[in-house]
C-alpha positions in Angstrom: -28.5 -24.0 12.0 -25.6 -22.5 13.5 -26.0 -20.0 16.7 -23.7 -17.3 17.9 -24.5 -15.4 21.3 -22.9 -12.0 22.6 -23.7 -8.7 23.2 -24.3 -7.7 19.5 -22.9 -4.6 18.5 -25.8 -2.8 16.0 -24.3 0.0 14.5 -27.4 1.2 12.4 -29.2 1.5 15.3 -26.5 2.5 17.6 -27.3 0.1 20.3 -25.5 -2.7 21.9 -27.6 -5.4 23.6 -28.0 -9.3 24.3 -28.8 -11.2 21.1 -29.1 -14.6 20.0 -27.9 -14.7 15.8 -28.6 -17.6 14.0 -26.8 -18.9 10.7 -28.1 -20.7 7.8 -26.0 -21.6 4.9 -23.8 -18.9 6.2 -26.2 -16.3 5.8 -27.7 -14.3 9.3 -31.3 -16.2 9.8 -32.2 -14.1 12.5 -31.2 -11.8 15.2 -32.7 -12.0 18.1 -33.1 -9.8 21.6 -32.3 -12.1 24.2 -31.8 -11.2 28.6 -28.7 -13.5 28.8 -26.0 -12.5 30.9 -23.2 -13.2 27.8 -19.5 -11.4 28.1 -18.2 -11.3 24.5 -19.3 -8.6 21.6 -20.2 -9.2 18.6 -19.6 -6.8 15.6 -19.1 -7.0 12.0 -15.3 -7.8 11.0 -13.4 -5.1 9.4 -12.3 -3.7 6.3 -9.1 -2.5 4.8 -10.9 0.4 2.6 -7.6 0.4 0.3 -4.6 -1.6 0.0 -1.8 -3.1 -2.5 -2.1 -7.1 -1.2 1.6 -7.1 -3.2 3.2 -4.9 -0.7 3.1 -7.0 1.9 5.3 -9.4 -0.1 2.4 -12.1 -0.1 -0.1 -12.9 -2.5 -3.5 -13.1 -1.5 -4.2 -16.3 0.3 -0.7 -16.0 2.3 -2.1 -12.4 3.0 -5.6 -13.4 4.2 -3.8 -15.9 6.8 -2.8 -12.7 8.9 -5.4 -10.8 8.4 -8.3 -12.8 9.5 -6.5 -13.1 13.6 -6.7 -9.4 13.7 -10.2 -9.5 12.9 -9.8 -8.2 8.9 -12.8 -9.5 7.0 -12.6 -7.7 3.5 -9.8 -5.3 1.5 -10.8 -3.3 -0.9 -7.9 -4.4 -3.1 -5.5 -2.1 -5.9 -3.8 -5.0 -7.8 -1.9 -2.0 -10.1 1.5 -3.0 -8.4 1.5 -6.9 -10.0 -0.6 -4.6 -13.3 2.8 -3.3 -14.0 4.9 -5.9 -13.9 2.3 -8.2 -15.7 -0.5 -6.4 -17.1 -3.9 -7.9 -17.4 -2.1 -11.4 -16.7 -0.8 -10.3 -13.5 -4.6 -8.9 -12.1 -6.3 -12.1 -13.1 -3.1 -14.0 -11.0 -4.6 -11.5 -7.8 -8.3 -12.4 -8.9 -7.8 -16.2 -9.5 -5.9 -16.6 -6.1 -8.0 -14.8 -4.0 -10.5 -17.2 -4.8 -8.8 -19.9 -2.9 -9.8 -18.3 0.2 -12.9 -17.4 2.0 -11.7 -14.1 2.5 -13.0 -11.6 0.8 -10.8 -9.4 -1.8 -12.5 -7.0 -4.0 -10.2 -5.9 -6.2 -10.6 -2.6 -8.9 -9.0 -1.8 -12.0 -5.7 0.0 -12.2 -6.4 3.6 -14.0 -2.5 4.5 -13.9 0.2 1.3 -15.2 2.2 2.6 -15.7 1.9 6.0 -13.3 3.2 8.7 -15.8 5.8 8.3 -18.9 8.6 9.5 -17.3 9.2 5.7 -16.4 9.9 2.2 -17.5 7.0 -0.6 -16.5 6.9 -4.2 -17.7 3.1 -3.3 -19.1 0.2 -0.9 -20.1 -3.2 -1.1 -19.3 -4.9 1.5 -22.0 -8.4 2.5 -21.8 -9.6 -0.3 -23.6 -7.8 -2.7 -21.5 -8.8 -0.5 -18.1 -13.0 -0.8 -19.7 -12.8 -4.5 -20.5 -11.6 -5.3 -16.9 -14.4 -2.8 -15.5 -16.4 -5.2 -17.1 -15.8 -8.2 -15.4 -18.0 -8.6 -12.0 -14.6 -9.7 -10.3 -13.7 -6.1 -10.7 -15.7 -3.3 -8.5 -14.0 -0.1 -9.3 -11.7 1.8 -11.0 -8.6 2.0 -8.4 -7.0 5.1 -7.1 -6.5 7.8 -10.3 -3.0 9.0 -9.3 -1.9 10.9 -12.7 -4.2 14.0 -11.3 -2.5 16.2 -13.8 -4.1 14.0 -16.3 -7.8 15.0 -14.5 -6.9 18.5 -14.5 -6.0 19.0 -17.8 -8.6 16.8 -19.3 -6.5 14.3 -21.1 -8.4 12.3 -23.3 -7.0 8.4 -22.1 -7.6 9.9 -18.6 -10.9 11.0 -19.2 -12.1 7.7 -21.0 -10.7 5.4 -18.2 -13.3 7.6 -15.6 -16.0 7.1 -18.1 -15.9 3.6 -18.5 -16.1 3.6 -14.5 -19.3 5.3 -14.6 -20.6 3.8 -17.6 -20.2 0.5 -15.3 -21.6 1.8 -12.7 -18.7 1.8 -10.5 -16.6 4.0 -8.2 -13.6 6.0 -8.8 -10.3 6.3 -6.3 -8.3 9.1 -6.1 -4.9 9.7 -5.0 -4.0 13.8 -4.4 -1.2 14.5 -2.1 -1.9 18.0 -1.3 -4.0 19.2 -3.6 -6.0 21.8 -2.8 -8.1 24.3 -3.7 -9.4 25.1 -7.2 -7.8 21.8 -8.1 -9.2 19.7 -5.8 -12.9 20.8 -7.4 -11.6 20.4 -11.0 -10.6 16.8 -9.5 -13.6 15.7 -7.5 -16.1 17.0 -10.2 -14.3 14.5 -12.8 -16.3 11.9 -10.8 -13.5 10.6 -8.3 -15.0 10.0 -4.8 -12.4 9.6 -2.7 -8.7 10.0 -1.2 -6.3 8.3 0.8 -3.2 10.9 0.3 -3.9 13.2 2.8 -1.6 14.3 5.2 -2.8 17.6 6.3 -6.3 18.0 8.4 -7.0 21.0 6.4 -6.4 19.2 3.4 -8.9 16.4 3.7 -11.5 19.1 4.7 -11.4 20.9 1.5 -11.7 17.4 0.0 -14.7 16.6 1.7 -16.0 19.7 1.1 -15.5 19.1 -2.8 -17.7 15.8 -2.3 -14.8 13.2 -1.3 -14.8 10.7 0.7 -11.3 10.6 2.8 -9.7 7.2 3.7 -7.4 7.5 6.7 -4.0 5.5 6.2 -2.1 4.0 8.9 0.4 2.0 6.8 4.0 0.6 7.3 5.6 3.7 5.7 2.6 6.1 5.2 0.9 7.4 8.9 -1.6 9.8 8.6 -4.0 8.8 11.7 -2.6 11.8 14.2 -3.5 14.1 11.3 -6.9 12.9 10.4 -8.4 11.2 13.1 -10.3 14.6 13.8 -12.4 13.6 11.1 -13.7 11.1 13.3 -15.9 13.3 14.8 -16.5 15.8 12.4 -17.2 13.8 9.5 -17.9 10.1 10.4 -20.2 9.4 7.0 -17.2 10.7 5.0 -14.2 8.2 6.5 -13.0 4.7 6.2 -9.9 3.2 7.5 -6.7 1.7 5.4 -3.3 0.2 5.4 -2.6 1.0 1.8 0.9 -0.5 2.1 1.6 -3.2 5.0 4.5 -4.7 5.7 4.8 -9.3 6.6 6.0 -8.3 9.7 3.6 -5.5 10.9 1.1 -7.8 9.7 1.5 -10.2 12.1 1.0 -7.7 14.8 -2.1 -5.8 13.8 -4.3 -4.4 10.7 -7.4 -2.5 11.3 -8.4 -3.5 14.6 -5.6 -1.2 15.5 -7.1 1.9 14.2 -10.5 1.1 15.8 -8.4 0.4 19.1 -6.8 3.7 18.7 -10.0 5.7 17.7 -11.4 4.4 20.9 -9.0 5.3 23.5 -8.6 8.6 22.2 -12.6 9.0 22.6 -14.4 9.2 19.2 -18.1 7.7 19.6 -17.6 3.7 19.3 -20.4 3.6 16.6 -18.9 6.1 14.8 -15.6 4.2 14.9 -17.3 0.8 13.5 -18.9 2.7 10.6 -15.4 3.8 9.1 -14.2 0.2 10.0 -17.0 -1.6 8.1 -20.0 -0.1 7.4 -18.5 3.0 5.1 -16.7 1.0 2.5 -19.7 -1.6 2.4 -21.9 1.4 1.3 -19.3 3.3 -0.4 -18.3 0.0 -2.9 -21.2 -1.9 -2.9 -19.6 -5.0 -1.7 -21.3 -8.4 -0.3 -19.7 -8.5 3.0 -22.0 -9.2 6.0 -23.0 -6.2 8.3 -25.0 -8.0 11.2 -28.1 -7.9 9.6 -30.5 -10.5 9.1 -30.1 -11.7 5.2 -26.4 -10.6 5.5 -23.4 -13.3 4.7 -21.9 -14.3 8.1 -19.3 -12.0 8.3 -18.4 -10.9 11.9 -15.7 -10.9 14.5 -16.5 -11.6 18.5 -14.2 -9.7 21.1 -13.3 -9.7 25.0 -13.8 -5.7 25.5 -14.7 -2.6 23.7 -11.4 -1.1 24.8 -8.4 -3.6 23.2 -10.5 -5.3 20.7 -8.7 -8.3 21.5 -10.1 -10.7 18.6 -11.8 -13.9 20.2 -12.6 -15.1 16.6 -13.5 -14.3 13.2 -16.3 -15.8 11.0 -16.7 -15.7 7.4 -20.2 -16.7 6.0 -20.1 -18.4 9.5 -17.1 -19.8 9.4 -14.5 -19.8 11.8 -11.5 -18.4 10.0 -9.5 -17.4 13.5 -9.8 -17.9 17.4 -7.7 -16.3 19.8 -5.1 -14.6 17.8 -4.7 -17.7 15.8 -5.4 -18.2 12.2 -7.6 -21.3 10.9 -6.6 -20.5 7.3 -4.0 -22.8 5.7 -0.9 -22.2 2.9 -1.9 -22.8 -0.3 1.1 -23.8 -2.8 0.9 -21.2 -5.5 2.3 -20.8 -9.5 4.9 -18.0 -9.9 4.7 -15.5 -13.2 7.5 -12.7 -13.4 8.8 -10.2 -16.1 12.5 -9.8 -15.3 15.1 -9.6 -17.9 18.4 -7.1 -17.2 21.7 -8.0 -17.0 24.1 -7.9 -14.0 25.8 -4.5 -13.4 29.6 -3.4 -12.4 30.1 -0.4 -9.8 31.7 1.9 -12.7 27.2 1.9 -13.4 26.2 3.8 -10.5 29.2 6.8 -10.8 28.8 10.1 -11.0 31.3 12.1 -12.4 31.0 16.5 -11.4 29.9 19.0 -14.2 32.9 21.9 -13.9 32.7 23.6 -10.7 29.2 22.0 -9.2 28.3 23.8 -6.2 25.1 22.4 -4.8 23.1 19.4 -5.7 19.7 18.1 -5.2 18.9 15.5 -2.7 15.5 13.7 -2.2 14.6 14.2 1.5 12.7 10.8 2.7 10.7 11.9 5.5 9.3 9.7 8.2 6.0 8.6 7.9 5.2 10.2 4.8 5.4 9.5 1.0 6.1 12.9 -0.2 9.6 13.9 -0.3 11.2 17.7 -0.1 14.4 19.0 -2.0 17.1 19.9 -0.3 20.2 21.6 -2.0 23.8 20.5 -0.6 27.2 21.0 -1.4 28.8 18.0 -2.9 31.1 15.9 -1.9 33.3 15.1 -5.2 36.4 12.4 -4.5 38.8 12.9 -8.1 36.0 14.2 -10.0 33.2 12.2 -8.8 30.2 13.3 -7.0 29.6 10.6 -3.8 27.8 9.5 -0.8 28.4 12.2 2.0 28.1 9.8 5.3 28.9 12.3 7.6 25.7 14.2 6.2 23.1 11.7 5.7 23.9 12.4 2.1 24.2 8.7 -0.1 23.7 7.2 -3.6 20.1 6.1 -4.6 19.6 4.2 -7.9 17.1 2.9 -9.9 18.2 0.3 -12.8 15.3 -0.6 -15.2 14.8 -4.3 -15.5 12.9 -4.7 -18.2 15.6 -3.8 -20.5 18.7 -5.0 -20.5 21.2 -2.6 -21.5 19.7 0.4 -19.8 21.3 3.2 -18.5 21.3 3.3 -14.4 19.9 6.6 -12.9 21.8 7.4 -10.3 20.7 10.6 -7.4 21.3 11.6 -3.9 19.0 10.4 -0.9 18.9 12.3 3.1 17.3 10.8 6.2 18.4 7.1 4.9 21.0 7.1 7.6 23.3 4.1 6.1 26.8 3.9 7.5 28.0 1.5 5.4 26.9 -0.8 2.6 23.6 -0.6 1.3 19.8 -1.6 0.9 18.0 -2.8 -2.7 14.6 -4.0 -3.4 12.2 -4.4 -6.5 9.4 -3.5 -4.4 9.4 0.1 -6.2 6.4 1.8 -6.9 5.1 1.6 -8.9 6.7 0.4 -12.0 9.1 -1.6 -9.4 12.1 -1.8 -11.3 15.3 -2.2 -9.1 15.9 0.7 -6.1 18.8 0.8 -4.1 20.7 3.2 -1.5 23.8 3.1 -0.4 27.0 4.2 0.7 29.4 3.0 -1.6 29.5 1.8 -5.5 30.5 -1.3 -5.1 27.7 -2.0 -2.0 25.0 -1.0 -4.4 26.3 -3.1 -7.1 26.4 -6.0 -4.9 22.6 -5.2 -3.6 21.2 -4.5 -7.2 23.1 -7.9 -8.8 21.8 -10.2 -5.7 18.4 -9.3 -6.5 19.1 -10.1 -10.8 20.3 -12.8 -9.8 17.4 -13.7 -8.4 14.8 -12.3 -10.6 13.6 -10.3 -7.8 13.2 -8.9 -3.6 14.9 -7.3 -1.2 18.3 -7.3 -0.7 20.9 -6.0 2.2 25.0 -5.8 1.3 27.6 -4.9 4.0 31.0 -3.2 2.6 32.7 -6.6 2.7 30.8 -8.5 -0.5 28.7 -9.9 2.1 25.3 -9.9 0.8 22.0 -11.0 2.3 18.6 -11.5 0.2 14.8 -12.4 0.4 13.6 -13.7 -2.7 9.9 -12.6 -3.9 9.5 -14.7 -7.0 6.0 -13.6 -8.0 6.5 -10.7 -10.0 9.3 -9.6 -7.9 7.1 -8.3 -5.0 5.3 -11.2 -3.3 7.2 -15.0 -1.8 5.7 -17.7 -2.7 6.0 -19.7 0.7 3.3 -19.8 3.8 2.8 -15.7 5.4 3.8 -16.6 9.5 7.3 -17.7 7.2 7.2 -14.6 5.3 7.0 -12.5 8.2 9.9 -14.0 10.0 12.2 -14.0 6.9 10.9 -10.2 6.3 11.8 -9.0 9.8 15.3 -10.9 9.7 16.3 -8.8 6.6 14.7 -5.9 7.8 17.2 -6.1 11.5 20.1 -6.5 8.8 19.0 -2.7 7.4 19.4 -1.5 10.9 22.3 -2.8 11.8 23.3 -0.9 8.6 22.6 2.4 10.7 19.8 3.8 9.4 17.2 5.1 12.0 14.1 4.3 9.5 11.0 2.4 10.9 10.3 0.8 7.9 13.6 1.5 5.6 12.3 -1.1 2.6 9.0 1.0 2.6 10.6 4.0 2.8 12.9 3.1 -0.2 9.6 1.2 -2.3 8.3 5.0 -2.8 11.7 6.6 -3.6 10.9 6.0 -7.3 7.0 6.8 -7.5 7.0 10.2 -9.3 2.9 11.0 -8.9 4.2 12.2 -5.2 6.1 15.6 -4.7 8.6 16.6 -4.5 11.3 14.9 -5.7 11.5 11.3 -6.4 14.2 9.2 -9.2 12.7 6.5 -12.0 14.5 4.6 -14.1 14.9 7.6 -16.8 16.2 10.5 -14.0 15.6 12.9 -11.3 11.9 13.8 -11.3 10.7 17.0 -9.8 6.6 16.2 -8.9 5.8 19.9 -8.8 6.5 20.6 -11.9 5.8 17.5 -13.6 9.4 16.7 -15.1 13.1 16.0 -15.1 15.4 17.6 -13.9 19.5 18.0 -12.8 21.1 17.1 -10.3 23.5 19.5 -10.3 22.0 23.0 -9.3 23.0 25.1 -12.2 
């Protein structure tokens, strides 16, 4: 028997007393009232209600090693980034890694690889494929349903992937950015239960009201908390907390834990703060992750204070995976798969030659902290008949180059709000078909970005205007490293300074970029194939006619 003492933390009773928890084959024995004077609190770890593991450029085991300090117990786990690069292959990779950790990942199947048509992937998962992984018990629901058109217009591949879901018994994700009213009925009536897209308070309301459940984000790129933390109060059955897409280095400073922090100081009821943290996507998915009850695994963190939630340790089915900020879980060599084959480019790729007297053009606006983009029309600059970066207004060169093909034709666009001065940025982190995304100033700095990371079958990349080029190699797949997380982070935020000292003003420019190319978010995004206008569903020219 293993005992654990603390002021225990019950959230289904909402009280917080003395207690006395004993472990058994790391499974809670008993809980019991005690009258000792104890310091600590204990309360069951947290959970990351949806994520993409592969965006923080680790796989799962390197991802787990971070997690567990900040007191992360559980994710709730959208493998459709490695899904379409690898297909089926690539999710059993996830599925078979995680298992090499006590940590617990529950991963669904992707509904969308790839996203839409209007792109290249290096798969498809049908609806055959998408019901024969809903049939594996590694697999607890059908993951977020991002071609909403598709719902709304009842297409039949669509349709079938939701009915496997509930054939199996299992939930469905959404993914909405700003849908609303009519629509968002037609979408929650389909049988999807919840949304992590929101960026408007008004907009998660009318979701909720539809019967959705609303997940707030706080990721690296993606911060919707100061627009939906209302909710906290208002609707605390109907929230859970997630990263959805967390960068190595933001990692290492916090996950959850500083959500719940933040809920806290600004107020919200502490019980109500620890049900979106743990309880809600426990209930919601129906996963085997311990709540503090006696019968439950193990799973549970112990803190100093109610106010920091500094993490004192973390237990999973009773074992101590962390203490004092430190992890206890160890790198674990892993095998690399990949689906990479394009051939090197020259700068003369990524021209763009005028169309008679062009007047305006369309740029993709990146805002801050959001994954929707707006169009903005500007007057070109054109250098001997060639449309080109305009540094003095934000305005520069974005590409995508497919590489699954080699051969293919390089779309080329305009970017604001990148803030590059000189050279450019390139990644194959690029949602969510991730082929090769770069922006820059000049041809010949995109050329050297783009050809650093062929060469190396896949990563981020950073080029100066002087051939100097700097890279981080993420062999699996071409979104995760291979190598321990703590080294990850470090070789993330070194390549990450080198963007800055670039010029651009981005928090998190590589995030930023990864959703440049994922057309299922308005307005105006690039893929491999051209400019894509997410309103209405299609191409479009980048000269304003």
């Amino acid at each position: 028997m293993q005992l654990i003492t603390g002021k225990l933390i019950d959230i289904f009773s909402r009280e917080i007393y003395p207690a006395k928890i004993t472990i058994s084959n790391g499974i809670i024995h008993s809980v019991e009232r005690t009258t000792e004077d104890v310091e600590n609190y204990i309360l069951p770890g947290f959970i990351d209600a949806h994520v993409h593991i592969e965006s923080s450029m680790m796989v799962p085991t390197s991802f787990a090693q971070l997690a567990v300090a900040h007191g992360t117990v559980a994710t709730v786990s959208d493998p459709h980034e490695i899904a379409n690069v690898c297909g089926m292959q690539g999710v059993q990779y996830m599925i078979d890694n995680s298992k090499k950790t006590p940590f617990k990942f529950f991963f669904g199947a992707p509904s969308c690889v790839p996203a839409t048509d209007f792109e290249t992937a290096g798969d498809k998962l049908d609806a055959a494929a998408v019901t024969t992984l809903l049939a594996n018990k590694d697999i607890w629901y059908l993951s977020e349903m991002m071609n909403y058109p598709g719902v709304l217009f009842k297409d039949k591949e669509v349709l079938a992937k939701i009915d496997a879901a509930k054939k199996a018994g299992k939930p469905v994700d959404g993914h909405a950015p700003g849908l609303r009213g009519n629509d968002v009925i037609t979408y929650a009536s389909a049988g999807i239960t919840t949304d992590h897209e929101c960026f408007e308070l008004e907009e998660a309301l009318e979701k909720i009201a539809a019967g959705m459940k609303i997940i707030i984000r706080e990721g690296s790129a993606a911060r919707n908390f100061n627009a939906l933390h209302p909710l906290l109060k208002s609707h605390p059955d109907k929230v859970m907390f997630c990263s959805d897409d967390k960068h190595p280095d933001e990692l290492v400073l916090g996950h959850i834990n500083k959500l719940v922090q933040r809920s806290v100081q600004l107020g919200y009821d502490l019980f109500d703060v620890l049900k979106a943290a743990s309880v809600n996507p426990v209930q919601h998915y129906n996963i085997p992750v311990g709540l503090l009850r006696i019968g439950d695994p193990a799973d549970f963190i112990v803190v100093k204070d109610l106010s920091a939630f500094e993490v004192e340790s973390t237990y999973l089915n009773g074992i101590k995976v962390a203490e004092n900020g430190k992890s206890k879980l160890h790198f674990i060599e892993v095998p690399v798969i990949n689906r990479f084959d394009t051939n090197k480019r020259t700068p003369q790729d990524f021209v763009v030659m005028t169309k008679g007297d062009a007047k305006q053009i369309r740029v993709i606006e990146a805002i801050e902290g959001q994954l929707i983009t707006n169009e903005w029309l500007h007057v070109p600059k054109i250098e001997e008949g060639k449309i080109v970066s305009d540094v003095a207004n934000d305005i520069l060169k974005i590409a995508v180059v497919n590489r699954y093909t080699p051969g293919a034709p390089v779309a080329v666009a305009f970017i604001k709000n990148f803030g590059l001065k000189h050279g450019a940025i390139a990644s194959t982190v690029a949602h969510d078909c991730h082929n090769i995304v770069c922006v820059g100033v000049d041809d010949a700095s995109i050329c050297t970005a783009v050809n650093a990371l062929i060469e190396c079958k896949g990563g981020v990349s950073v080029a100066d205007d002087k051939d100097n080029v700097q890279f981080m190699p993420l062999p699996v797949a071409g979104l995760m490293s291979d190598k321990d997380g703590y080294c990850i982070a470090e070789e993330y935020a070194a390549i990450d300074a080198a963007a800055h000292q670039l010029g651009t003003k981005l928090k998190a420019p590589f995030m930023t970029l990864s959703f440049m190319a994922l057309l299922v978010i308005p307005s105006l995004k690039l893929s491999d194939k051209g400019l894509f206008d997410g309103r209405a569903f299609k191409f479009t020219d980048i000269i304003v006619p």
